[in-house]
Each structure stands twice: as C-alpha cells, then as structure tokens.
C-alpha positions in Angstrom: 46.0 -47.1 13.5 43.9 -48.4 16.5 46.4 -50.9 17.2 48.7 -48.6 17.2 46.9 -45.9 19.5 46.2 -48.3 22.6 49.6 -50.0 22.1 50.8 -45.9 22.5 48.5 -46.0 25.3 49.7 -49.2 27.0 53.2 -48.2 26.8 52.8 -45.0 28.8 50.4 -46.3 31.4 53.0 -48.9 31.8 56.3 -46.2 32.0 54.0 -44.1 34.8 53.2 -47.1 36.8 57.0 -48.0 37.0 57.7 -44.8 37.6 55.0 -44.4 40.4 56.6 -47.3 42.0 60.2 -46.0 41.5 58.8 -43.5 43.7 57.6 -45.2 46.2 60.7 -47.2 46.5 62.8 -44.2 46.8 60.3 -42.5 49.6 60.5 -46.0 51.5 63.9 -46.1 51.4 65.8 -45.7 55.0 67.7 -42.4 55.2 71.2 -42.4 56.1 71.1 -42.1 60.1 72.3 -38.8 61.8 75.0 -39.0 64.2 74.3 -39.4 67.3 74.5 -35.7 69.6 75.3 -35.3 73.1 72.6 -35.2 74.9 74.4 -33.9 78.5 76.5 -31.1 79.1 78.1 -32.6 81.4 81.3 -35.6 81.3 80.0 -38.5 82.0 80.9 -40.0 85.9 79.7 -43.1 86.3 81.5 -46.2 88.2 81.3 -49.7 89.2 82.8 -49.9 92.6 83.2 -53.9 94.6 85.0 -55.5 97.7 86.4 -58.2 97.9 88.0 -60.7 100.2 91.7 -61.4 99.4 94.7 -60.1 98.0 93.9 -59.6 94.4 90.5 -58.7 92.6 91.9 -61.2 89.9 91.6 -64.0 92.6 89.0 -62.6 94.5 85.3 -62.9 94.2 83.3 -59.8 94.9 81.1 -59.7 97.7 79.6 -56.3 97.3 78.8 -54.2 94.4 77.2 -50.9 94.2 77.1 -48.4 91.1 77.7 -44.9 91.8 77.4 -41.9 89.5 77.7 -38.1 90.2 77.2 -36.1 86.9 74.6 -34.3 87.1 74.0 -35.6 90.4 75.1 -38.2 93.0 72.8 -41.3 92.1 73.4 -44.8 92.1 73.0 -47.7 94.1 76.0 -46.7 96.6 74.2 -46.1 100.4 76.4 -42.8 100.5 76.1 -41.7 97.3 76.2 -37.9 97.7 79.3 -38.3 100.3 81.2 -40.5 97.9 80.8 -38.6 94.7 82.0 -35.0 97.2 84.9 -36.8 98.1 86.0 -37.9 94.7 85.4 -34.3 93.4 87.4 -32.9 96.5 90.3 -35.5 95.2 89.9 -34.8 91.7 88.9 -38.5 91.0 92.4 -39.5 91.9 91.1 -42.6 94.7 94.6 -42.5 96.3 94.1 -39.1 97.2 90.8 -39.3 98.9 91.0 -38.0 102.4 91.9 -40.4 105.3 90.5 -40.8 108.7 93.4 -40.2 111.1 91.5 -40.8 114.2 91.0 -44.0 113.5 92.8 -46.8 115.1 93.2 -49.9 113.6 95.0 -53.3 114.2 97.7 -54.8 112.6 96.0 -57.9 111.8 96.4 -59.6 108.0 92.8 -59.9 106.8 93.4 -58.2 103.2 90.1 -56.5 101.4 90.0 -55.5 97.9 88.2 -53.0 96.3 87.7 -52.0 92.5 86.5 -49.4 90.4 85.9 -49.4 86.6 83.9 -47.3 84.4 84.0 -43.4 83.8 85.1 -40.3 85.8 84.5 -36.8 84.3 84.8 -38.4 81.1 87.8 -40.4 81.6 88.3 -44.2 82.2 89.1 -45.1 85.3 90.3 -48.3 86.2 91.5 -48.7 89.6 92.4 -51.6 92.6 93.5 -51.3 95.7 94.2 -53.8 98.7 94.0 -52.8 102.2 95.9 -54.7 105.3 92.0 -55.4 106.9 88.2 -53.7 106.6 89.6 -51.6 108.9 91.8 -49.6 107.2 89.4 -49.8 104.0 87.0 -47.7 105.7 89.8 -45.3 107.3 91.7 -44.7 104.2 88.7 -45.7 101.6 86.1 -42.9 103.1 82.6 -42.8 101.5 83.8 -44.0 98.2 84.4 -47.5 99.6 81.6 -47.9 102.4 79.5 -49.8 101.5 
C-alpha cells in the first residue's frame, strides 16, 4: 500500500508541476498586438521638395533638397518654412496654383530648372514636377515653396 501511496503522490506532484509550467507558458506568451491609433489630430503634411538642373527630374540630378512639413506647424529643413507651408495652404496644396510674382522681370533665356515634390499633403499623396524656362522664373512663379 506504501508503493502505492508515494506512486499517488508522485503522480500529482508531477500533473501540478506541468501544470505550473503550462502556466507560465501561457503568461509568457506574447499577446496579440493592438492596432496601432492615431496619435495626431491633424492630416499628415509632410514633403520632399528638390531642384534640379535640366529638363526632366528623371534625367536630372538634384542639387538641393530640403524637407518641409506644416501640420501642426511649419518645420522642416526648408529656410522659409513658415512662408512655404502659408502659401500652399492659401493654394490648397494645388503647387500650380501658388501665387506668382508679377513684378518680376525675367529673361527669355533657356536654362531649364526642375523642381519636385513627393510625400504627403493634408493627408493626401502628392506627387508633383514642374520645369521652369530658367531660376528665374522658378522663384517668380515657384514662391516660398521652391526657394530654396
């Protein structure tokens, strides 16, 4: 009957260890992550702008690049920031319809200058390229945005 007894014995101490460490496996576990939440109220508006020598960006190495982004606030790398990210608001992001310097006389010379932007604009994605005659006329037509 002793035999018995502290095979009896064995058997449950035995069942609670592997149930201890069922347990434990189950506690250590990883938990199904948690999608992630938005943690701005606020679209995101945040660009890549360059410019480029040439006719095409495609064929065209940049020569400058700044960042620029305006939700919450106008930030970035761009030297105007604040100015550019007013003027896009003021067009409603549309980069064709930023507002042009009339007073400003140019020449007619062929010296073309691209300029880019990629990335995000009140939650939208923007991808935009434009080539201009000369510098010029980039900085009469492209404003703030493109100063740089």
């Amino acid at each position: 009957m002793r035999k018995t007894a502290s095979r009896s014995v064995a058997l449950t101490l035995a069942a609670a260890v592997t149930g201890s460490v069922s347990v434990l496996a189950l506690a250590a576990a990883p938990a199904e992550a948690a999608p992630a939440k938005a943690t701005s109220l606020y679209a995101p508006s945040a660009l890549v702008l360059t410019i480029s020598d040439g006719e095409s960006a495609a064929t065209s190495a940049p020569k400058r690049a700044v960042t620029l982004s305006c939700t919450p606030s106008a930030s970035g790398t761009h030297p105007a920031a604040e100015d550019a990210c007013a003027q896009l608001r003021a067009a409603d992001g549309n980069f064709d319809g930023l507002a042009v310097d009339e007073e400003r006389m140019c020449t007619r010379d062929w010296r073309p200058v691209v300029v880019t932007a990629q990335g995000v604009w009140q939650g939208e994605r923007v991808s935009y390229e434009k080539t201009f005659s000369n510098p010029c006329v980039k900085n009469a037509e492209g404003a703030a945005v493109f100063a740089f």
